[in-house]
Structure formats: structure tokens, C-alpha cells
N, CA, C and O atoms as CSV, one atom per row, in Angstrom:
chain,resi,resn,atom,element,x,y,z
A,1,UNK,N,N,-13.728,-25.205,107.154
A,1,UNK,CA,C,-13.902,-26.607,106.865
A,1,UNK,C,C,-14.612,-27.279,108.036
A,1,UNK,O,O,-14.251,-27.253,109.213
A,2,UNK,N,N,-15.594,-27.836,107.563
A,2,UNK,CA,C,-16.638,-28.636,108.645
A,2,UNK,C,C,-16.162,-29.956,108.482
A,2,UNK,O,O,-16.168,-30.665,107.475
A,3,UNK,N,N,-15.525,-30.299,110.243
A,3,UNK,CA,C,-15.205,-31.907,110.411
A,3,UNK,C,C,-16.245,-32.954,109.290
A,3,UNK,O,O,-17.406,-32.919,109.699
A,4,UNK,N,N,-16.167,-33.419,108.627
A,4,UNK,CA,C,-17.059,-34.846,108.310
A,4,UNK,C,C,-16.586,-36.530,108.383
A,4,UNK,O,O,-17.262,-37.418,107.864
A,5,UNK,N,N,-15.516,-36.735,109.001
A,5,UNK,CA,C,-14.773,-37.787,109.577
A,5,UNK,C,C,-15.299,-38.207,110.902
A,5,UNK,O,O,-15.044,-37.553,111.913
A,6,UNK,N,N,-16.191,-39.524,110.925
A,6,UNK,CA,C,-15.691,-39.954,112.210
A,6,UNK,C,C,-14.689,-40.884,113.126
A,6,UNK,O,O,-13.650,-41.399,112.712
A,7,UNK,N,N,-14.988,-40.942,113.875
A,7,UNK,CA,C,-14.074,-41.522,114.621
A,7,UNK,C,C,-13.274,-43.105,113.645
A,7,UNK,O,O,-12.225,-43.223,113.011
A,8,UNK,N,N,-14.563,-44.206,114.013
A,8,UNK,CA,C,-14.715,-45.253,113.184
A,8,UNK,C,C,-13.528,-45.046,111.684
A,8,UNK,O,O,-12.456,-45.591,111.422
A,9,UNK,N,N,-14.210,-44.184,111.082
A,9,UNK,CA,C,-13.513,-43.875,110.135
A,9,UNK,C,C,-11.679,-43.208,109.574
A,9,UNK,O,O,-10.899,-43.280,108.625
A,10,UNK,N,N,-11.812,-42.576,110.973
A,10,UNK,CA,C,-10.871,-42.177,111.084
A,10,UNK,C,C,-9.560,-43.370,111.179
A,10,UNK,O,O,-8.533,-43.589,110.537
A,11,UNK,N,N,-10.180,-43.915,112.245
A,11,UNK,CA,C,-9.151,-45.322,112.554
A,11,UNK,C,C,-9.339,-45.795,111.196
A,11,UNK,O,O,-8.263,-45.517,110.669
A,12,UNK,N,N,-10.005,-46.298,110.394
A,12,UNK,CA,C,-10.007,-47.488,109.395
A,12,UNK,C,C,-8.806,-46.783,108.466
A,12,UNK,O,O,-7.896,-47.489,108.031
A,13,UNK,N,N,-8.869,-45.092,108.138
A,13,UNK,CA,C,-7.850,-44.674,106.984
A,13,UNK,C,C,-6.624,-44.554,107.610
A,13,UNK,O,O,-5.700,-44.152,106.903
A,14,UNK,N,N,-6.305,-44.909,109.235
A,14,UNK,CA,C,-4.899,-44.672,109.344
A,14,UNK,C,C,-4.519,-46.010,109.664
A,14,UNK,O,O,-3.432,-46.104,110.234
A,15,UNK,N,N,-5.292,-47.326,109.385
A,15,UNK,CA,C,-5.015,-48.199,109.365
A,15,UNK,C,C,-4.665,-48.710,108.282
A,15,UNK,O,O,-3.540,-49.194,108.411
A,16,UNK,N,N,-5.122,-48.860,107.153
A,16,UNK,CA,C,-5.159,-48.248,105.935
A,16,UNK,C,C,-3.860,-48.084,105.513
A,16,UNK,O,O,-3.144,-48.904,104.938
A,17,UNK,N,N,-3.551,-46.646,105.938
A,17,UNK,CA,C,-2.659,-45.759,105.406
A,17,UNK,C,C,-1.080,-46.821,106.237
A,17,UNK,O,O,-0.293,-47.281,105.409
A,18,UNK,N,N,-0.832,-47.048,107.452
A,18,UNK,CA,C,-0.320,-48.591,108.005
A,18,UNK,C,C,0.167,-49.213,107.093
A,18,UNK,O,O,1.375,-49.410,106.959
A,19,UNK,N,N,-0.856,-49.669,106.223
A,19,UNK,CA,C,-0.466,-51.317,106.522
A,19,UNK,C,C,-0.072,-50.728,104.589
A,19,UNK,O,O,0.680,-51.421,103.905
A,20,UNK,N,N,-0.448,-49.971,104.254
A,20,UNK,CA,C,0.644,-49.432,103.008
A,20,UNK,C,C,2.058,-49.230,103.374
A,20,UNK,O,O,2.942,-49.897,102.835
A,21,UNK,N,N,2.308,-48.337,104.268
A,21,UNK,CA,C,3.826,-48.435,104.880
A,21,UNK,C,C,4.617,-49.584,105.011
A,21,UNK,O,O,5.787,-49.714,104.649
A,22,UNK,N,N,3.794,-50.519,105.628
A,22,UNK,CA,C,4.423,-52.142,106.242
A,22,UNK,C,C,4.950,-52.746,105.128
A,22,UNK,O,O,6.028,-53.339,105.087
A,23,UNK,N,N,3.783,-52.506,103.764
A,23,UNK,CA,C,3.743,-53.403,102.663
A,23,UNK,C,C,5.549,-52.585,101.624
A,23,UNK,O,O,6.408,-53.096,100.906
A,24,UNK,N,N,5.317,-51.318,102.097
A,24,UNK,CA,C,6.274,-50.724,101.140
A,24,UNK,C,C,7.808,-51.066,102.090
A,24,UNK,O,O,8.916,-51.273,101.595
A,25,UNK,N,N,7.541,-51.050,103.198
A,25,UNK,CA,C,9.277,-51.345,103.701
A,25,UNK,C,C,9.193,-52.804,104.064
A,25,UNK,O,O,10.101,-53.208,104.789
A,26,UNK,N,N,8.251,-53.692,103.687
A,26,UNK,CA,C,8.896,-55.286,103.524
A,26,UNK,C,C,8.790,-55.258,101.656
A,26,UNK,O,O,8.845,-56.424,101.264
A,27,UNK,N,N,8.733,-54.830,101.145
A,27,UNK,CA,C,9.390,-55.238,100.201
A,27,UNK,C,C,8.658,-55.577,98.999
A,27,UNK,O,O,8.993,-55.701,97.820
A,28,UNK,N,N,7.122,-55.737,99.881
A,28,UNK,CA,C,6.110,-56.191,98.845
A,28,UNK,C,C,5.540,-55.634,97.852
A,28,UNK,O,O,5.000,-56.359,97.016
A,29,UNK,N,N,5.518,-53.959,97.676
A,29,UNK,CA,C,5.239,-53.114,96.958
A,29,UNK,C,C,6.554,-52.218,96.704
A,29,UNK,O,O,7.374,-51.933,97.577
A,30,UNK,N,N,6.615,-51.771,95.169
A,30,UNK,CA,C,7.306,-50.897,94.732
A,30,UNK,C,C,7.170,-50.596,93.584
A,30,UNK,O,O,6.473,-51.284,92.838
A,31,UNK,N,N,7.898,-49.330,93.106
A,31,UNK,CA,C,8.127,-49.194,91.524
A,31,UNK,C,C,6.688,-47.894,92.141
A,31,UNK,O,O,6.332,-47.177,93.076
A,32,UNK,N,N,6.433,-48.247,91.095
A,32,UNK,CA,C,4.761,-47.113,90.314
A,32,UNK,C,C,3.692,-47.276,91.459
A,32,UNK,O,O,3.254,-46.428,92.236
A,33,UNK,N,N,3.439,-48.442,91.352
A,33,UNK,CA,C,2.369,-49.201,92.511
A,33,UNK,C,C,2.608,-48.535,93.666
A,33,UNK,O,O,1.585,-48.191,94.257
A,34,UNK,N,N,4.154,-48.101,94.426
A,34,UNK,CA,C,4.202,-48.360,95.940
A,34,UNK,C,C,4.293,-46.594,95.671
A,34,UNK,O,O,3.763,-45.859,96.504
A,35,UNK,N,N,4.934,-46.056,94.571
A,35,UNK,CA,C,4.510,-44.504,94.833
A,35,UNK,C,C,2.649,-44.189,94.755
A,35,UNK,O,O,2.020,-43.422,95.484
A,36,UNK,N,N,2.249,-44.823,93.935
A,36,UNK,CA,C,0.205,-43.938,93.875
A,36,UNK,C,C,0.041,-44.717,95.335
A,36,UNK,O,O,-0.575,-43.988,96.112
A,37,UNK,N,N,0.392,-45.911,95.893
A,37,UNK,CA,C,-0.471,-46.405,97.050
A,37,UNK,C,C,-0.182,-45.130,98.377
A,37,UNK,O,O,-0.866,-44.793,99.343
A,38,UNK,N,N,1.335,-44.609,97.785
A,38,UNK,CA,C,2.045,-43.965,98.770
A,38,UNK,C,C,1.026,-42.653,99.116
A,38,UNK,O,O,0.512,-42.335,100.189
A,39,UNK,N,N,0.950,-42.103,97.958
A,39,UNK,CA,C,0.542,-40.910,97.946
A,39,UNK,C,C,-1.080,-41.380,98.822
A,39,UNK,O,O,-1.551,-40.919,99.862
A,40,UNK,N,N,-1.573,-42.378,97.965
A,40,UNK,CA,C,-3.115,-42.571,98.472
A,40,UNK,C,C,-3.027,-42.873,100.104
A,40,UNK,O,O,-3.989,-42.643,100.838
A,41,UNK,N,N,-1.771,-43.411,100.592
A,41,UNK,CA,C,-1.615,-43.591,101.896
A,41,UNK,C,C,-1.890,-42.117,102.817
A,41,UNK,O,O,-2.762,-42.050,103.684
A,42,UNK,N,N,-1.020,-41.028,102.469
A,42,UNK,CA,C,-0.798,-39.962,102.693
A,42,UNK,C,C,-1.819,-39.139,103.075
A,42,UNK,O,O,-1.925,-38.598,104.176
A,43,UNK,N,N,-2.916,-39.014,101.722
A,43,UNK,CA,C,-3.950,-38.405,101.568
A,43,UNK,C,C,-4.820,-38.719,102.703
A,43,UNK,O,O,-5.229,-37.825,103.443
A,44,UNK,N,N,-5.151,-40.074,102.888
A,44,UNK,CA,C,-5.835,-41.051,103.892
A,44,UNK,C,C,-5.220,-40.625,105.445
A,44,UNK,O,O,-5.998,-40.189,106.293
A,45,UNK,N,N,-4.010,-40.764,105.687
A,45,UNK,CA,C,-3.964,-40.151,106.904
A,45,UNK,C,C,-3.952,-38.611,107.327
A,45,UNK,O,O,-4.061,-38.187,108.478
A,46,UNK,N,N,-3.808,-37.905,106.231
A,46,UNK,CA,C,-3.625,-36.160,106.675
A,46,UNK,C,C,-5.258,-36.260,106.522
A,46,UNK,O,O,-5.701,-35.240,107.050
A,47,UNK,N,N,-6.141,-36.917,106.109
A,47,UNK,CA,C,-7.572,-36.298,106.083
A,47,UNK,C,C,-8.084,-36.946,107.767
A,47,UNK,O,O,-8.908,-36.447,108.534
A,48,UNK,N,N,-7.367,-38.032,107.921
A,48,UNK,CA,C,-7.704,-38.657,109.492
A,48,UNK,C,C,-7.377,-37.841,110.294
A,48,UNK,O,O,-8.133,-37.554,111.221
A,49,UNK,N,N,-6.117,-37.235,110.136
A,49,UNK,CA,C,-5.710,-36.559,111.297
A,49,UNK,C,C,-6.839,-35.232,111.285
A,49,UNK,O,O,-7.719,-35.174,112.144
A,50,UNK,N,N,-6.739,-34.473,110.508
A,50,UNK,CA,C,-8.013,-32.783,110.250
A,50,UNK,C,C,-9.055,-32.776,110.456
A,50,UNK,O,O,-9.674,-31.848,110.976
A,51,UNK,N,N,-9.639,-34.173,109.966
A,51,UNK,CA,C,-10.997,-34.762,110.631
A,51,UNK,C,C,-12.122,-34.257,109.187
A,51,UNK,O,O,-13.308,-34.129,109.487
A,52,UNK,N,N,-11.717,-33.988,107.673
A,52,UNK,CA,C,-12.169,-33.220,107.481
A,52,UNK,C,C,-11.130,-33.930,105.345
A,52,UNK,O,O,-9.984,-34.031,104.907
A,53,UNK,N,N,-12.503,-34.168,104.858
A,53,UNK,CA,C,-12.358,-34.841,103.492
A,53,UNK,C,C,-13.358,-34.025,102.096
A,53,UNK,O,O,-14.553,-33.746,101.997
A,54,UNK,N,N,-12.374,-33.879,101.332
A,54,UNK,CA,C,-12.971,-32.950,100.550
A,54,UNK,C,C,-14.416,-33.783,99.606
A,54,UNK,O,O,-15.573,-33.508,99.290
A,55,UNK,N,N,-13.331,-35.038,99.437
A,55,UNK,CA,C,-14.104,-35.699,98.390
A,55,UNK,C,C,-15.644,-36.061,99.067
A,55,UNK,O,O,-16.474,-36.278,98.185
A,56,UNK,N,N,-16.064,-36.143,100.162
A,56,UNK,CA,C,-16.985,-36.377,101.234
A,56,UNK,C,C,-17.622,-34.858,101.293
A,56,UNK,O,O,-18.840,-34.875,101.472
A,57,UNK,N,N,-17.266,-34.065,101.222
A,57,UNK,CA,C,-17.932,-32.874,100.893
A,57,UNK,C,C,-18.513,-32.382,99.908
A,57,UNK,O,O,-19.527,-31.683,99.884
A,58,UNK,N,N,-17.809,-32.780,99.000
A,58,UNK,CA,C,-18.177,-32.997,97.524
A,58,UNK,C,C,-19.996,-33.995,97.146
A,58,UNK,O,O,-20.939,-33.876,96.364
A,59,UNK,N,N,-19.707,-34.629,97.935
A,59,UNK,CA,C,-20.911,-36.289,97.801
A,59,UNK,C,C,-21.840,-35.975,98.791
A,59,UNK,O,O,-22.884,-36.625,98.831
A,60,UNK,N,N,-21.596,-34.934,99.735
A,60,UNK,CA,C,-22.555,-34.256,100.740
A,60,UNK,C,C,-22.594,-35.847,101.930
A,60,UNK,O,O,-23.602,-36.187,102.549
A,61,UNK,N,N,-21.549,-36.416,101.970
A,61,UNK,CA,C,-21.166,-37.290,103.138
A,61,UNK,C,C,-20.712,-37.202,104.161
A,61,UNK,O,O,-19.504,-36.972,104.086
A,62,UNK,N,N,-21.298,-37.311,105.722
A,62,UNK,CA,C,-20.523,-37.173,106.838
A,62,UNK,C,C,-20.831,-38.709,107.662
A,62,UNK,O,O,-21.830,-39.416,107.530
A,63,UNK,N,N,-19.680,-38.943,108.503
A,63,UNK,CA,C,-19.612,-39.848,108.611
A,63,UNK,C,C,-19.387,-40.379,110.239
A,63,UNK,O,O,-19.298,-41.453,110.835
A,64,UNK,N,N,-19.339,-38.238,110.698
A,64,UNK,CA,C,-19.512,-37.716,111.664
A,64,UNK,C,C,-21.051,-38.269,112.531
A,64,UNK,O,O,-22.172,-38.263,112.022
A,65,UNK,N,N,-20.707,-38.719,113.942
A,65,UNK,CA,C,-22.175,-38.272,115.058
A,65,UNK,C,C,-23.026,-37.008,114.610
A,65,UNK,O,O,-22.345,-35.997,114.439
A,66,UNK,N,N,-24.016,-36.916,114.450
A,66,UNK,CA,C,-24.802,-35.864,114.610
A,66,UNK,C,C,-24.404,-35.606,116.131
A,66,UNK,O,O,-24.174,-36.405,117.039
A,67,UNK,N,N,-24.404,-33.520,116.077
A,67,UNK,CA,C,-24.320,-33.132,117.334
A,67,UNK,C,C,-25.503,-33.066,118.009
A,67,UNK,O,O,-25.522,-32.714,119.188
């Protein structure tokens, strides 16, 4: 798997992925809504952390510095 995450990006999906958490333990989201945001939270930070997104591979997107 070839990194295609950059930095920039990286921060924005674990910010993202944040402020879903915040929203689900104050109270503001739940039910159906706060599980798909959950999961979409999830997805968003395990691809931040690996550095490395399928769906972006798929679309031939990097978002990565050229080396």
C-alpha cells in the first residue's frame, strides 16, 4: 500500500473524526445517525493514522507531496 494521505489531510479527517466523538458523548447525535457517523468517524481516522485510503486509490488521488 502506497501512502496517498497528506499531512493537511490527515489532520482535517482526525479532526473530523473529533468532533463526531464530541457530538456523540454530548448528546447531540444518536440512534442510527450517531452509529453510520461512528463508523464514518472510524474509517476517517484509521486511514489518517496508515497514511493510506483505498477510496483515493481507487480515483487515482494523492494528496501526498510529490517526492
Amino acid at each position: 500500500m502506497k501512502k496517498n494521505i497528506g499531512t493537511a489531510d490527515r489532520w482535517i479527517r482526525i479532526i473530523l473524526a473529533l468532533i463526531v466523538l464530541v457530538l456523540y458523548l454530548t448528546g447531540v447525535i444518536s440512534g442510527t445517525l450517531a452509529v453510520i457517523l461512528g463508523i464514518v468517524a472510524l474509517l476517517l481516522f484509521i486511514t489518517a493514522l496508515i497514511g493510506w485510503c483505498g477510496l483515493y486509490t481507487i480515483l487515482g488521488i494523492s494528496t501526498r507531496k510529490k517526492e
